[in-house]
GUKOLLO-365707 format. One line per field, with one value per residue: residue number from 1; residue in three letters; z, y, x of N, C-alpha, C in turn. Coordinates in Angstrom, 2 decimals. Example, Ala and Ser with C-alpha at 12.3 -4.5 7.8 and 13.67 -1.06 7.14 Angstrom:
// residues 2
seq	c(1/2) $
type	c(ALA/SER) $
n_up	c(7.80/7.08) $
n_north	c(-5.69/-2.25) $
n_east	c(13.19/12.85) $
ca_up	c(7.80/7.14) $
ca_north	c(-4.50/-1.06) $
ca_east	c(12.30/13.67) $
c_up	c(7.80/7.87) $
c_north	c(-3.30/0.03) $
c_east	c(13.20/12.90) $
This chain:
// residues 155
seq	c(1/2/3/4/5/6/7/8/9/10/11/12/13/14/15/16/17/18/19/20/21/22/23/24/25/26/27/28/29/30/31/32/33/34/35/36/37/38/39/40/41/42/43/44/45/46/47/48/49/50/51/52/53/54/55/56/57/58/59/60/61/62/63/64/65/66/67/68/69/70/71/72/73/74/75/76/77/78/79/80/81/82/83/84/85/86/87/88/89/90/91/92/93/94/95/96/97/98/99/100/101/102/103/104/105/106/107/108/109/110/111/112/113/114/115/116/117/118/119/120/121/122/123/124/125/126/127/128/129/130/131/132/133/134/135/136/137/138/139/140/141/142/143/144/145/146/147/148/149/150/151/152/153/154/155) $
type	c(UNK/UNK/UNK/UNK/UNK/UNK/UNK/UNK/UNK/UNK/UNK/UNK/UNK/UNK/UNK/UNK/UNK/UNK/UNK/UNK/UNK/UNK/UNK/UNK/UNK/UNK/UNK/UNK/UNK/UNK/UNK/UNK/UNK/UNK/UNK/UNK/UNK/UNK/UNK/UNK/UNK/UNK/UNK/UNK/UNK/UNK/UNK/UNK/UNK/UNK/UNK/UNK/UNK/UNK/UNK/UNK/UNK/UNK/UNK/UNK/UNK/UNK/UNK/UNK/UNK/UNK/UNK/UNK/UNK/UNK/UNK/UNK/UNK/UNK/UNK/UNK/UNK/UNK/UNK/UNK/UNK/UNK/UNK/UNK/UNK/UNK/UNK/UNK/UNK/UNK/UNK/UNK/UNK/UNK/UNK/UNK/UNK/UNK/UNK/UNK/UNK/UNK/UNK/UNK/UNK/UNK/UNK/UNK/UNK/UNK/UNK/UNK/UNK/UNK/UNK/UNK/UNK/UNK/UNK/UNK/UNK/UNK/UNK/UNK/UNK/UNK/UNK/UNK/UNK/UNK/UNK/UNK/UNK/UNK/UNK/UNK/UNK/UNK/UNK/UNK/UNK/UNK/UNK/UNK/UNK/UNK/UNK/UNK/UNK/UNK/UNK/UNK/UNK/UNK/UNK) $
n_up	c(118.50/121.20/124.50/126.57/126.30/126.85/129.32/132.35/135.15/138.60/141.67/141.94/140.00/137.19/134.41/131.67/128.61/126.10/123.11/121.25/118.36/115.87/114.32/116.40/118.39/117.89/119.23/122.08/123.44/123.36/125.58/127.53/127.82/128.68/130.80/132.61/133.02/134.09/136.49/137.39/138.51/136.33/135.80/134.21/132.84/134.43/132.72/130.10/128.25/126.01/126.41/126.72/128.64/130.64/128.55/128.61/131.52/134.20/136.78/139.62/142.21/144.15/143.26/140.30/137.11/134.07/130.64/128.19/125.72/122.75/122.06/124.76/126.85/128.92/131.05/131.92/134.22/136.86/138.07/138.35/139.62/142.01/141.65/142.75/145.34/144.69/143.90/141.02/138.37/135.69/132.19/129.47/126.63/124.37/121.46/118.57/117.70/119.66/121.03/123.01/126.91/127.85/125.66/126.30/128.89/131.60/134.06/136.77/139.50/142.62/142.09/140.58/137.17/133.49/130.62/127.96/127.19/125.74/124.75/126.54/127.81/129.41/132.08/132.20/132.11/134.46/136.80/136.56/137.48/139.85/141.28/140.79/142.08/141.15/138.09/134.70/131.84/128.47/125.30/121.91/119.93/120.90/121.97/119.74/118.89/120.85/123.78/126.14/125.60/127.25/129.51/132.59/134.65/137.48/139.27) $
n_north	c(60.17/62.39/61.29/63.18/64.86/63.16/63.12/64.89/64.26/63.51/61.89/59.68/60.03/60.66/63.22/62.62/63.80/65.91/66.31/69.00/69.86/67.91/66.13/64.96/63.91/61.10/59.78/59.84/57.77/55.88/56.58/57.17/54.25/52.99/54.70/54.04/51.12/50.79/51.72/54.05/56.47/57.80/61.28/63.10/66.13/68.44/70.94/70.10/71.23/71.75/70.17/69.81/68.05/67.13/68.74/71.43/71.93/72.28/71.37/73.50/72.85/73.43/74.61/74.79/75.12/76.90/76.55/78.46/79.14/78.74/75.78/74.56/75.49/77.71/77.51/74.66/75.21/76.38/73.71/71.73/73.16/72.79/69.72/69.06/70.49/72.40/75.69/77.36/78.63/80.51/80.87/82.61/82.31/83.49/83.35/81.58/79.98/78.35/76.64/74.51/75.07/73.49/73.74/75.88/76.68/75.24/73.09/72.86/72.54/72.88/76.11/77.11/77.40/77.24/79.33/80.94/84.03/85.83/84.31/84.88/86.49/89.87/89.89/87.31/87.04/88.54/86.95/84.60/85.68/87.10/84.50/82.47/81.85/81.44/82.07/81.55/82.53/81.82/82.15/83.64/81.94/79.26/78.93/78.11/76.56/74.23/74.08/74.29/72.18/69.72/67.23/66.68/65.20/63.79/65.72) $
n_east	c(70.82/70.92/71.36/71.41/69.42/66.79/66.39/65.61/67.06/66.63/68.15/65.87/63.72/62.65/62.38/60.77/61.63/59.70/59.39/60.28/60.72/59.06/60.80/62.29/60.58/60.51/62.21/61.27/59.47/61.32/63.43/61.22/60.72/63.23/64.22/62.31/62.54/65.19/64.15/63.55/61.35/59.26/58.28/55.60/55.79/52.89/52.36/52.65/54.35/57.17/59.99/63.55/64.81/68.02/69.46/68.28/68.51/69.99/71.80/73.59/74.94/72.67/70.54/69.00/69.20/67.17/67.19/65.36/63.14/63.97/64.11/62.97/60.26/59.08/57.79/57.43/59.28/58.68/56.98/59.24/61.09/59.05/58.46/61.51/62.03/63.21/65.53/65.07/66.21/65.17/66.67/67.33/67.45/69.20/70.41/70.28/72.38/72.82/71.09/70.18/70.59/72.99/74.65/75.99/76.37/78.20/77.94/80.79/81.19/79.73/79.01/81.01/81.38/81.17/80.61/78.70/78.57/77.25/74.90/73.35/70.32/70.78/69.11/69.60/72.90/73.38/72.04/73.18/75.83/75.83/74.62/76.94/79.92/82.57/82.25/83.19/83.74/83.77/85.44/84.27/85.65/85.81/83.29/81.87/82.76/81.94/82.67/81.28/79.27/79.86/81.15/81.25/83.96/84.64/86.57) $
ca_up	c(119.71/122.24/125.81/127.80/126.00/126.53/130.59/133.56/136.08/139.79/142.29/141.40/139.25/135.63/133.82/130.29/127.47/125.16/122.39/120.61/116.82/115.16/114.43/117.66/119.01/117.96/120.50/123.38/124.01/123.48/126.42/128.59/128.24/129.36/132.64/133.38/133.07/135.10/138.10/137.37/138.73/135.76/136.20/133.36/132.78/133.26/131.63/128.43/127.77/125.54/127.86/126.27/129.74/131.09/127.88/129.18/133.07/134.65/138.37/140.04/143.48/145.20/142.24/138.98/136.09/133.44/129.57/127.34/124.40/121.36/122.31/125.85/127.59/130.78/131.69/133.20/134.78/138.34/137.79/138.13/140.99/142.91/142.47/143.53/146.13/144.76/143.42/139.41/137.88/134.31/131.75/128.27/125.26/122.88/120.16/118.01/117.89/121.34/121.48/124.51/127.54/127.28/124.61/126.06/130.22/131.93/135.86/136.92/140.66/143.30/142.49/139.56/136.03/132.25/129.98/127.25/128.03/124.08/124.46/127.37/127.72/130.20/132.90/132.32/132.58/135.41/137.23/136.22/137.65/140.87/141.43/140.38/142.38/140.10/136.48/133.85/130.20/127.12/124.12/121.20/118.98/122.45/122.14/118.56/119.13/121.75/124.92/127.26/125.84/127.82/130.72/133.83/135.22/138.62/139.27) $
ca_north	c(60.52/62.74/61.28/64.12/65.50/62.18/63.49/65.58/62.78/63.97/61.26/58.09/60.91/61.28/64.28/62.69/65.04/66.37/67.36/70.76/69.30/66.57/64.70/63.99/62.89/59.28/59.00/59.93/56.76/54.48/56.92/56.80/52.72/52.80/54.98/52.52/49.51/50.93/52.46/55.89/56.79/59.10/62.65/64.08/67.62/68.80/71.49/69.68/72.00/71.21/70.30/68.73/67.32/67.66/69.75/72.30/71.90/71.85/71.76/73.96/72.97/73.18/75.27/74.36/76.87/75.80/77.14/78.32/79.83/77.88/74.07/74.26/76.74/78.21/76.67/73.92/75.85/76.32/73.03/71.21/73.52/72.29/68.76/68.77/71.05/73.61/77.07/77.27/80.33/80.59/81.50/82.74/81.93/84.48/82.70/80.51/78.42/78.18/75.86/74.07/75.61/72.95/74.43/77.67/76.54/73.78/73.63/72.19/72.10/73.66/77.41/76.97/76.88/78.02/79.51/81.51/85.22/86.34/83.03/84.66/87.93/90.50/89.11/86.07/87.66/89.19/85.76/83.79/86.69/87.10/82.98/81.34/82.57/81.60/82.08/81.74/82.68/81.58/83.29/82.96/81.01/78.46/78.64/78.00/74.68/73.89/74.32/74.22/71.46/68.84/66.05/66.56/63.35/63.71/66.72) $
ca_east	c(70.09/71.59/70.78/71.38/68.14/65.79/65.20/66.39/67.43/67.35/67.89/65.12/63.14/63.35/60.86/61.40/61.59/58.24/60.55/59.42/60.87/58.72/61.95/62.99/59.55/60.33/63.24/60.23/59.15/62.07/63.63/60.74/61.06/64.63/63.72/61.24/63.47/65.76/63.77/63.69/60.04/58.38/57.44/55.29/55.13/50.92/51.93/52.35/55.01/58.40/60.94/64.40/65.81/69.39/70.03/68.06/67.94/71.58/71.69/74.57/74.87/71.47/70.32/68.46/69.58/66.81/67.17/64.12/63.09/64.48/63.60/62.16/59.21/59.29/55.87/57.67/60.47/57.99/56.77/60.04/60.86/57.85/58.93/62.22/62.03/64.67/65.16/64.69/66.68/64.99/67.67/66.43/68.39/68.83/71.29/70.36/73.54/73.01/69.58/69.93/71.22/74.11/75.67/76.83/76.88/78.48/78.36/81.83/81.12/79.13/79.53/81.47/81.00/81.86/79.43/79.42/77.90/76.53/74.30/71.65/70.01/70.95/69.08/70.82/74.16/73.20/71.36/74.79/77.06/74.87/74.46/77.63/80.91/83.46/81.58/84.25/83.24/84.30/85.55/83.46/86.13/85.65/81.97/81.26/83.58/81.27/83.44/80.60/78.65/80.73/80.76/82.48/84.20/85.60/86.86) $
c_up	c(120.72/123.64/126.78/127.55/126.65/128.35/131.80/134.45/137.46/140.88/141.55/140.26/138.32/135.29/132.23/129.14/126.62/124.44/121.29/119.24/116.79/115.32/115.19/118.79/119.26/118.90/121.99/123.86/124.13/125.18/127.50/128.92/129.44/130.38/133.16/134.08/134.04/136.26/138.72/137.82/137.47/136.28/135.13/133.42/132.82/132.54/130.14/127.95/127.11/126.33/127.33/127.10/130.21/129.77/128.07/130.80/133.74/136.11/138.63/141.10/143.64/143.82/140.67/138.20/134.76/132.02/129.12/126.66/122.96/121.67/123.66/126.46/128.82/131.65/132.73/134.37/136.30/138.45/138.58/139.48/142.05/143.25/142.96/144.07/146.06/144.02/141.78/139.35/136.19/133.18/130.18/127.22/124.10/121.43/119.86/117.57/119.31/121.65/122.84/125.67/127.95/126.44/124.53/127.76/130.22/133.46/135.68/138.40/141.45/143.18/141.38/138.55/135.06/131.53/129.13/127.15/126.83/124.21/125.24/127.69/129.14/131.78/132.92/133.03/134.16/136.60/137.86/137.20/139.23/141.56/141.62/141.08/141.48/138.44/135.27/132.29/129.11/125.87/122.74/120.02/119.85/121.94/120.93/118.39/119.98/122.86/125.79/127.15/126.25/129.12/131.80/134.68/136.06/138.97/138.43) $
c_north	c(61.08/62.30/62.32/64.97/64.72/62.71/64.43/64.51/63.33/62.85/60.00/58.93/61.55/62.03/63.97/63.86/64.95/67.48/68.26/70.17/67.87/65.55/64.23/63.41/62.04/58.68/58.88/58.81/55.45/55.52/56.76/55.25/52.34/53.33/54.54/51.70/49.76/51.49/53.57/55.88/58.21/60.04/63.19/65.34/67.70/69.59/71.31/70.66/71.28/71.41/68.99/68.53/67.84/68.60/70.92/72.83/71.41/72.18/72.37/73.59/72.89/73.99/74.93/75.53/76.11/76.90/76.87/79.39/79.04/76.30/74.05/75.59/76.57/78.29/75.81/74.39/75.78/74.59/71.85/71.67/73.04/70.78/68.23/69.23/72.01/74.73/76.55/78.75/80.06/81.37/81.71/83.23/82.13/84.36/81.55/79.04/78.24/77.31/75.67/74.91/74.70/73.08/75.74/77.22/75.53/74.09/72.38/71.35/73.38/74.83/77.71/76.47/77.74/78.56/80.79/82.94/85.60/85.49/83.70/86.44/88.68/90.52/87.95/85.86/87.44/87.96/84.92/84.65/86.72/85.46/82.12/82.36/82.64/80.91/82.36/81.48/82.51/82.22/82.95/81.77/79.55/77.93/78.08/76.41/73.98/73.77/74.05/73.30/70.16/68.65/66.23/65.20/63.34/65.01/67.46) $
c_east	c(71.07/71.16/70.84/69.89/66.99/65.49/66.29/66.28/67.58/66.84/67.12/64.19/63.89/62.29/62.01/61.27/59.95/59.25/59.67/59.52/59.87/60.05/62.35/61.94/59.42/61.42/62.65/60.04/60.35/63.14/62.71/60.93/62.24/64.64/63.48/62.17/63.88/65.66/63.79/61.79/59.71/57.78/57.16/54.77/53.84/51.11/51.93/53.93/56.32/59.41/61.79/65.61/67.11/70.15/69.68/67.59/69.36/71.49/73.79/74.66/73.42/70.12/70.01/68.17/68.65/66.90/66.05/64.06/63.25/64.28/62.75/61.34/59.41/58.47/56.25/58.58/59.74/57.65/58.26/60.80/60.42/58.36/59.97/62.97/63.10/64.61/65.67/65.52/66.13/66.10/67.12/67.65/68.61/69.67/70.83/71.07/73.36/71.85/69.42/71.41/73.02/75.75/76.01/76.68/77.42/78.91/79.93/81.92/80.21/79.62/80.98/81.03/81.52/80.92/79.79/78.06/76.96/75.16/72.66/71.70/70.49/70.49/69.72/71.96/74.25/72.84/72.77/75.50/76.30/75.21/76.36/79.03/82.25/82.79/82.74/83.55/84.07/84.44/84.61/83.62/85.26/83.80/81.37/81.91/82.48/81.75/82.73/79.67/79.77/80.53/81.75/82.57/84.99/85.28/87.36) $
């Protein structure tokens, strides 16, 4: 089980995952439990839509960069917006090794981040390059390691 998939976490509000694969359906509910427990207030998607949490919903600063196409739809992308009150940049994920937006960004700090450019379509690019002041991209040896799916701890 990857937890960074099981929910997007902002503040006391978790929006648990509605995972797109059969196989990872059965980790749905033992994640929503554990929200519970611990006092996360639930937010379910209405739109029903597949939505696999902090793997595809990375906040930059003030800014929620959300990935879709290959595991998550861009149904909830406004949605998610709406409830916590911030701008959504939809990013659309045109590599297949690349599923979740995870595994080709990684914010580092407000206005910084790494990400790997092959991974999102030309708007993307362009979104990223626009948005993020210091956007540092990864080579593709880098990216196929997974370079950008990783935890920042401190600084």
């Amino acid at each position: 089980m990857f937890t960074a998939n099981a929910a997007l976490i902002y503040r006391d509000v978790a929006v648990p995952a509605r995972f797109r694969h059969q196989q990872r359906r059965g980790e749905e509910r033992y994640g929503r439990q554990w929200l519970s427990q611990h006092g996360f207030r639930l937010h379910h998607l209405r739109s029903g839509a597949c939505f696999e949490g902090a793997g595809d919903a990375l906040f930059c600063g003030e800014t929620l960069l959300a990935g879709y196409r290959i595991r998550s739809h861009i149904r909830g992308h406004q949605e998610l917006g709406e409830l916590f009150r911030c701008r959504v940049i939809p990013l659309e994920l045109v590599d297949a090794r690349y599923y979740h937006l995870d595994t080709c960004f990684c914010p580092l700090a407000p206005g910084v981040a790494i990400y790997y450019p092959q991974a999102f379509d030309v708007y993307g690019r362009r979104a990223l390059n626009e948005l993020i002041d210091d956007l540092i991209p990864v080579d593709e040896a880098e990216a196929c390691n997974f370079a950008c799916n990783a935890v920042v701890v401190g600084r």
